[in-house]
C-alpha positions as CSV (number, residue, x, y, z in Angstrom):
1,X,110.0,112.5,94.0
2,X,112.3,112.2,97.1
3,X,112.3,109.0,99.0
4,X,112.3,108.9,102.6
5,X,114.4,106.3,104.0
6,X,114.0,104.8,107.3
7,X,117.8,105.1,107.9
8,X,121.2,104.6,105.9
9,X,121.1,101.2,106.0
10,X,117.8,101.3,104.4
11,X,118.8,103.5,102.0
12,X,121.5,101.2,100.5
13,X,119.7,98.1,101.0
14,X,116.7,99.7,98.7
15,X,119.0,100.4,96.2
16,X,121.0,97.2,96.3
17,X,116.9,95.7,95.6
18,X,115.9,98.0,92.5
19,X,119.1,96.8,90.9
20,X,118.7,93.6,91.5
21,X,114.9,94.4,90.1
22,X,115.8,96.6,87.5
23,X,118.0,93.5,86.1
24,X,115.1,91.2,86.6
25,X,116.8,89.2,89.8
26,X,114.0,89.9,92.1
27,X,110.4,90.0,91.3
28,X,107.6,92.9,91.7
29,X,106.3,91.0,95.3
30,X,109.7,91.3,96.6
31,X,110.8,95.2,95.6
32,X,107.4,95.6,97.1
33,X,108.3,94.0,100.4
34,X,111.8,96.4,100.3
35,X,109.7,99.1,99.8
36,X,107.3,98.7,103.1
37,X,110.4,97.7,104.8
38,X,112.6,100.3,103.5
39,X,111.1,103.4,103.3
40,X,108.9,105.7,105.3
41,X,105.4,105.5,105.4
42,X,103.6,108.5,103.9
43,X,101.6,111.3,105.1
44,X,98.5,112.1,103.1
45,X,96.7,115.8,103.7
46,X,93.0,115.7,103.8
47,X,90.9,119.2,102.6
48,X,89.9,119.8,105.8
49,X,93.6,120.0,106.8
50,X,93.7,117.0,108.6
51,X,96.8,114.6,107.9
52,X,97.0,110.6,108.1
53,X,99.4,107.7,107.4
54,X,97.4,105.2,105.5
């Protein structure tokens, strides 16, 4: 799945945090954190056609 970052800086900071994650340096709280910081919010599609961020 393709992540949508909110800019560049974004980008690199994320993946500076899942490497420092991924090496157990950070904890699941804090990639978490990255992640609402980081990337862009999603957009979820209803049935009816509708569409929402959550």
């Amino acid at each position: 799945m393709t992540r949508h970052y909110n800019g560049d800086l974004s980008a690199a900071i994320h993946e500076l945090a899942k490497d420092l994650h991924r090496h157990d340096e950070i904890d699941k709280k804090t990639i978490c954190e990255f992640d609402e910081s980081c990337l862009s919010p999603v957009e979820i599609f209803t049935s009816n056609g509708n569409s929402y961020y959550p």
